[in-house]
Backbone as CSV, one residue per row, in Angstrom:
resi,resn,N_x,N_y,N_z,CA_x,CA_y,CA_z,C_x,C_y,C_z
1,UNK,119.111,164.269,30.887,119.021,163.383,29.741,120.431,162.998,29.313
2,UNK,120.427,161.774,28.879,121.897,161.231,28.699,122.013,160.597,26.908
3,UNK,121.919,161.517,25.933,122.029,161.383,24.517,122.977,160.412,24.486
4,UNK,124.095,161.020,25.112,125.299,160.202,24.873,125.467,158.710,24.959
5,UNK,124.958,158.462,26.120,125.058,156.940,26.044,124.254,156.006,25.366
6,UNK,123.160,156.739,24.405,122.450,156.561,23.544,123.240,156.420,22.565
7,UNK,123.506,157.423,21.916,124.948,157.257,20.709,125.727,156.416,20.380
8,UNK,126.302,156.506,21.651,127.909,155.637,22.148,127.685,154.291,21.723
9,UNK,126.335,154.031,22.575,125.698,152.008,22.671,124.861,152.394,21.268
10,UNK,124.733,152.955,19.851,124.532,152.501,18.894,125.271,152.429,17.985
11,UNK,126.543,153.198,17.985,127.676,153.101,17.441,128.224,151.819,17.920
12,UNK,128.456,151.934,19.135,129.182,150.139,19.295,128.474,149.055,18.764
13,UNK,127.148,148.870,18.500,126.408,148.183,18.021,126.250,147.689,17.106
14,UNK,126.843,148.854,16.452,126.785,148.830,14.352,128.527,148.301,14.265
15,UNK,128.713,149.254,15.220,130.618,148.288,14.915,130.878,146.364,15.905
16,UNK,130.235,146.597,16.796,129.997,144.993,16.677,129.233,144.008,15.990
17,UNK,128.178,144.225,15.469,127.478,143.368,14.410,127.937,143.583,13.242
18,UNK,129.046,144.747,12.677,129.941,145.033,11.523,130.995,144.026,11.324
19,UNK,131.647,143.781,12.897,132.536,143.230,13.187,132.614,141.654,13.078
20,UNK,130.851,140.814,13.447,130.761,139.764,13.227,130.224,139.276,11.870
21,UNK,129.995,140.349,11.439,129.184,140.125,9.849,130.789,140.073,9.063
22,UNK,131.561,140.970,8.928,133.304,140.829,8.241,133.426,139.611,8.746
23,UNK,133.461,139.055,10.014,134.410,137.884,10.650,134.116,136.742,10.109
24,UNK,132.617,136.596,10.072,132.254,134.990,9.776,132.874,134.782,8.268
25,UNK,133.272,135.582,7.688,134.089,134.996,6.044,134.943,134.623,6.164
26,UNK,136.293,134.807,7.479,137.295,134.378,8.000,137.365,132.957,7.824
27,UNK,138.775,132.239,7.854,138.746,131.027,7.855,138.439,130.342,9.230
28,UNK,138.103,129.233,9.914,137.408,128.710,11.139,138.101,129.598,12.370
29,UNK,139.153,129.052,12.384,139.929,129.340,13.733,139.987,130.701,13.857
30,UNK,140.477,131.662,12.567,140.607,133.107,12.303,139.356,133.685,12.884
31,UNK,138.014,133.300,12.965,136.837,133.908,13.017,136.810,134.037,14.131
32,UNK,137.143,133.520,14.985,137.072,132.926,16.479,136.877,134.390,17.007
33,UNK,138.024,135.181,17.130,138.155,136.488,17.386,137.604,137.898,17.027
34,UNK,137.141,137.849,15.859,136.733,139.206,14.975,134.961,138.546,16.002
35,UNK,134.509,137.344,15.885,133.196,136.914,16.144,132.793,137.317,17.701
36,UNK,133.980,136.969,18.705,133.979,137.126,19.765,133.864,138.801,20.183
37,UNK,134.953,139.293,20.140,134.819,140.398,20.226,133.402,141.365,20.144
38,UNK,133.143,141.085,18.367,131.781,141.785,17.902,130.904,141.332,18.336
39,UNK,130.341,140.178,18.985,129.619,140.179,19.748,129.203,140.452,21.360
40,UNK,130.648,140.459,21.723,130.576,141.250,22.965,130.877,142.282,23.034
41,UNK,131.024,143.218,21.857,131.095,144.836,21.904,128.980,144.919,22.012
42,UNK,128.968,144.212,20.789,127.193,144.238,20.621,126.182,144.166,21.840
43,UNK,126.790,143.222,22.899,125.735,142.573,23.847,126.270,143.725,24.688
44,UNK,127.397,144.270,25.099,127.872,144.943,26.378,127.231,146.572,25.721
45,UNK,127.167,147.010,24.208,126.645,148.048,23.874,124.727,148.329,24.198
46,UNK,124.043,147.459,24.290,122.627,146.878,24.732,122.238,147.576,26.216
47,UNK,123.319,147.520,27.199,122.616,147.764,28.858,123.074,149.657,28.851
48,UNK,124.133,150.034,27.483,124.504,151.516,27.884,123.225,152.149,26.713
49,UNK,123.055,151.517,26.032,121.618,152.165,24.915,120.230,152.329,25.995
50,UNK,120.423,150.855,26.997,119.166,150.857,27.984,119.247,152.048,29.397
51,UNK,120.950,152.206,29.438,120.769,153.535,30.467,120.578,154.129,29.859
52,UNK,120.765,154.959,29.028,120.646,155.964,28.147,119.015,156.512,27.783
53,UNK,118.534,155.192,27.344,117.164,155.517,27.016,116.227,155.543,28.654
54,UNK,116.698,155.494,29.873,116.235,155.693,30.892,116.421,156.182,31.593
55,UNK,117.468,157.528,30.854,117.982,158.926,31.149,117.058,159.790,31.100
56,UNK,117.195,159.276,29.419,115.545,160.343,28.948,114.644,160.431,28.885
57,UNK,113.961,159.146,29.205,112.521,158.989,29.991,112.497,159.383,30.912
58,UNK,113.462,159.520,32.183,113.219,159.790,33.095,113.197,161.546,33.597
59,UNK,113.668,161.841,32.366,113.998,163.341,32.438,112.785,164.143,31.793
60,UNK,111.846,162.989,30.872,110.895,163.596,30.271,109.608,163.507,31.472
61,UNK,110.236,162.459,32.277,108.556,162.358,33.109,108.258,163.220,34.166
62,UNK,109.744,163.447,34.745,110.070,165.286,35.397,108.891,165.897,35.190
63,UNK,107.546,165.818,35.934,106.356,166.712,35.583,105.867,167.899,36.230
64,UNK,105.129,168.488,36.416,104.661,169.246,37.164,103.405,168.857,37.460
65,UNK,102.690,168.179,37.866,101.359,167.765,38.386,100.107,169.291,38.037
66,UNK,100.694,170.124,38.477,99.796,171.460,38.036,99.935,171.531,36.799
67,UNK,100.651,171.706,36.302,101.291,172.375,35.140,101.027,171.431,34.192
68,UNK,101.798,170.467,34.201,101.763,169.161,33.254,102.987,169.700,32.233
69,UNK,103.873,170.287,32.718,105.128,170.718,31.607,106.064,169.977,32.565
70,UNK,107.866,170.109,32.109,108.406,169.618,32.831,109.118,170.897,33.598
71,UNK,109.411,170.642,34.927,109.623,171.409,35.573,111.261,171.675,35.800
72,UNK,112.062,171.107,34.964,113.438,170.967,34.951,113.630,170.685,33.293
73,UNK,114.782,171.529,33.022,115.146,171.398,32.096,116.720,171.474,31.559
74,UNK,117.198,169.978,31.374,118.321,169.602,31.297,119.038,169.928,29.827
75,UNK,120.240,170.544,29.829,120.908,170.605,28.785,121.673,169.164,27.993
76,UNK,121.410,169.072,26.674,122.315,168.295,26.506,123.573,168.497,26.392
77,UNK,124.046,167.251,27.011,125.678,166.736,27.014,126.081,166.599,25.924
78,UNK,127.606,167.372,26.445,128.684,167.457,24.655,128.558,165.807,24.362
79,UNK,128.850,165.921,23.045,129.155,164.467,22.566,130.494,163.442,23.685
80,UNK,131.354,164.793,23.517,132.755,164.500,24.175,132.849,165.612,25.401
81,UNK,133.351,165.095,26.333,133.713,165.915,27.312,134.701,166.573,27.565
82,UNK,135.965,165.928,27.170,137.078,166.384,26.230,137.556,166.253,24.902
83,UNK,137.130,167.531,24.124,138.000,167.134,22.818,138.913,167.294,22.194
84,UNK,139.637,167.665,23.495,140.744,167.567,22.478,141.851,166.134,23.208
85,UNK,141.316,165.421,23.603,141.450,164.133,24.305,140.884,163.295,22.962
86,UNK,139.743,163.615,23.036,139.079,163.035,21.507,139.792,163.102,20.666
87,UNK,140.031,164.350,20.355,141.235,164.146,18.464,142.018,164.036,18.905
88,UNK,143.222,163.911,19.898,143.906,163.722,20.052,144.128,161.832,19.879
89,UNK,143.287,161.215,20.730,142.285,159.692,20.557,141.936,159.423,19.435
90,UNK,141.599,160.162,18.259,141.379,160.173,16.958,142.578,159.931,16.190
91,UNK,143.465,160.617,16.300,144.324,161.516,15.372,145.319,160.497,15.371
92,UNK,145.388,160.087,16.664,146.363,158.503,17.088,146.140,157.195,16.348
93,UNK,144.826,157.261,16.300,144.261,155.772,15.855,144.443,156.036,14.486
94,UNK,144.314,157.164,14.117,144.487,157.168,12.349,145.747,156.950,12.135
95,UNK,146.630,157.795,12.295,147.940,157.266,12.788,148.389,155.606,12.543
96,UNK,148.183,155.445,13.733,148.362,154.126,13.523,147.266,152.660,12.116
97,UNK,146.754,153.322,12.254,146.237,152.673,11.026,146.703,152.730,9.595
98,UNK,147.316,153.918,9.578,148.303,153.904,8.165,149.603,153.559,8.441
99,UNK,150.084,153.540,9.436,150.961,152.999,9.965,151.392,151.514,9.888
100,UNK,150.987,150.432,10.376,150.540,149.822,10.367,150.747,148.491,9.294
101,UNK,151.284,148.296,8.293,151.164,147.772,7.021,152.912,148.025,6.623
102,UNK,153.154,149.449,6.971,154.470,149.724,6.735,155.457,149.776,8.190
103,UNK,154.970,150.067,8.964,155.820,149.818,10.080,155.964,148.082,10.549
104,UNK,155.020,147.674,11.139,154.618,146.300,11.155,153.971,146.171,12.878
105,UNK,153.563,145.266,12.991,151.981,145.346,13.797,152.826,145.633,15.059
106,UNK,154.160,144.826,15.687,154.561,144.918,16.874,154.864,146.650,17.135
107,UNK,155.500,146.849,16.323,156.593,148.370,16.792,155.193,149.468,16.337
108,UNK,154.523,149.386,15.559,153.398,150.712,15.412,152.489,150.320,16.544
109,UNK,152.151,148.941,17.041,151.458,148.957,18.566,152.071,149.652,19.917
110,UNK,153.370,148.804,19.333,154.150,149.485,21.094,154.347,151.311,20.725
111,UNK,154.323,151.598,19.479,154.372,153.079,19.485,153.078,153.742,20.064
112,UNK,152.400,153.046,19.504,150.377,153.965,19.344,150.642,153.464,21.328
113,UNK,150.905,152.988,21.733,150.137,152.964,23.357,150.806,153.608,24.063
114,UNK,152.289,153.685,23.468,153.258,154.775,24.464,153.246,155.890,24.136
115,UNK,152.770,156.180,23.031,152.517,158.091,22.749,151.117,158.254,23.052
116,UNK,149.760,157.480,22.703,149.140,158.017,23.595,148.824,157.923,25.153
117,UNK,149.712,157.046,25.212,149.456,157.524,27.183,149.972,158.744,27.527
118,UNK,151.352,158.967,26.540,151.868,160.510,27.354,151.166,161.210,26.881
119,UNK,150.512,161.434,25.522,149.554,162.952,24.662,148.435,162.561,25.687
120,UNK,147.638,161.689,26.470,146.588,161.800,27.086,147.273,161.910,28.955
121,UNK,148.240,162.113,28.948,148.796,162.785,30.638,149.291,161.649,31.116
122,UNK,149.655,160.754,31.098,150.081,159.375,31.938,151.709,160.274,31.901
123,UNK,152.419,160.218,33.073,153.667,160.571,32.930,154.783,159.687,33.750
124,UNK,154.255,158.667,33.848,155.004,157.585,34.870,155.587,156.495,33.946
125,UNK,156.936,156.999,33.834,157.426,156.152,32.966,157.408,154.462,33.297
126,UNK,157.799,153.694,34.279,156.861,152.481,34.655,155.904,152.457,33.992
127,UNK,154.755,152.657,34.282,153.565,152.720,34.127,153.299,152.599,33.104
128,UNK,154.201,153.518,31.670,153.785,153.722,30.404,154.575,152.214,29.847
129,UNK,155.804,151.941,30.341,156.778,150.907,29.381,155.794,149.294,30.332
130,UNK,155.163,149.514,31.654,154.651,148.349,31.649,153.495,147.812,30.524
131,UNK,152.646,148.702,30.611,151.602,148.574,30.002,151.807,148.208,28.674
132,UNK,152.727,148.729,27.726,153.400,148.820,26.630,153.563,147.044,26.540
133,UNK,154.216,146.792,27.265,155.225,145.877,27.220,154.619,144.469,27.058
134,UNK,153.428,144.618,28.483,152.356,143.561,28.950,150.868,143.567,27.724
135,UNK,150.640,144.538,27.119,150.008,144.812,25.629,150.632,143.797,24.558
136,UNK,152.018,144.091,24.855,152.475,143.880,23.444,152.837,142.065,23.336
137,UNK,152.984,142.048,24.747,153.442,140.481,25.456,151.738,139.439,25.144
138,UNK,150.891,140.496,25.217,149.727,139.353,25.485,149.067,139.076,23.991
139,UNK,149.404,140.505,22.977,149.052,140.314,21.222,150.152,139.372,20.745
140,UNK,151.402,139.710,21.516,152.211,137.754,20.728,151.587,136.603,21.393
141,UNK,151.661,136.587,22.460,150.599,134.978,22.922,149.787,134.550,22.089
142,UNK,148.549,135.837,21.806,147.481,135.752,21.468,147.114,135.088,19.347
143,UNK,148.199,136.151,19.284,148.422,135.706,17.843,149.320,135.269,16.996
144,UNK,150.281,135.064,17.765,151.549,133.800,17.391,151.651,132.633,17.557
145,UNK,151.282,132.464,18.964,151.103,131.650,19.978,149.826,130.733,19.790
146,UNK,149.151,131.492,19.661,147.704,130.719,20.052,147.132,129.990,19.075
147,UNK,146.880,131.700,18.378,146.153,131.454,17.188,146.936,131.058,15.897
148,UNK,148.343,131.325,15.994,149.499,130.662,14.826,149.051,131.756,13.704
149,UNK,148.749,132.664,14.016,148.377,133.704,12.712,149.364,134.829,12.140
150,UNK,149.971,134.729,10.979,150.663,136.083,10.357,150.309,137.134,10.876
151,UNK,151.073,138.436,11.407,150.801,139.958,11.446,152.123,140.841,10.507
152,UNK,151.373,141.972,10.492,152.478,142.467,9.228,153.951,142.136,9.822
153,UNK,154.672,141.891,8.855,156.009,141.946,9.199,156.347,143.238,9.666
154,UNK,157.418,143.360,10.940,158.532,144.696,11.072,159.153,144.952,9.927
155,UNK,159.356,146.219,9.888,159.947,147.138,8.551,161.186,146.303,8.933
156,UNK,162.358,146.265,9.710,163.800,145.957,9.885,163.756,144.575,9.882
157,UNK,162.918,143.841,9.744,162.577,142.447,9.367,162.654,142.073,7.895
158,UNK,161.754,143.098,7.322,161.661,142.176,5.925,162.324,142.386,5.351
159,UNK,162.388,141.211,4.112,163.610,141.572,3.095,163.909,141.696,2.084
């Protein structure tokens, strides 16, 4: 039986239809994104609720023809498989969320992706400053660039 992916795809569910219900108050162009997103967290959360629920049907129909009990009996799965990957994944995002307002969106992003790649084992420095870099390269396109939208100012910026 697979609880988890039951969970997982109703939590994403409530945070993508959360996500498009906040967005549509946005001004036109602004919405574009909060709308997009939450709805494709919503629709892509739908096929892991449908494995999930055909985990455990399938684990309930496990019969015994004599018996009529089930003849296997599956433990449920931790929520998390690692947790301390989890709070660690937690502990980051909070982090950066208070962060965030006072640091300013570029330098608390490029921080939050390069400390948690190393607190979650990535040790290839390449690897960590590309990703960093190509993250941080595609949120200016995306929202300077594109969308022409304010993000908090850098602390050594403002004045």
């Amino acid at each position: 039986m697979n609880y988890r992916d039951i969970f997982s795809g109703i939590v994403f569910l409530i945070i993508g239809v959360t996500t498009v219900w906040m967005g549509k108050d946005f001004f036109a162009d602004a919405a574009y994104v909060p709308i997009g997103v939450g709805t494709l967290m919503g629709a892509f959360s739908l096929p892991l609720i449908w494995r999930g629920i055909k985990s455990v049907l399938a684990a309930h129909a496990t019969t015994d023809s004599a018996a009529g009990r089930n003849t296997t009996t599956h433990p449920a799965p931790a929520l998390a498989d690692h947790p301390a990957r989890f709070t660690t994944t937690l502990g980051c995002c909070l982090v950066y969320y208070a962060a965030l307002p006072i640091v300013g969106f570029y330098t608390t992003s490029a921080l939050f992706i390069t400390l948690l790649a190393v607190l979650l084992g990535e040790r290839r420095p390449a690897v960590v400053v590309g990703i960093t870099l190509g993250f941080i390269t595609l949120l200016y396109a995306l929202f300077a660039v594109v969308l022409k939208r304010p993000l908090p100012v850098e602390f050594f910026l403002a004045s």
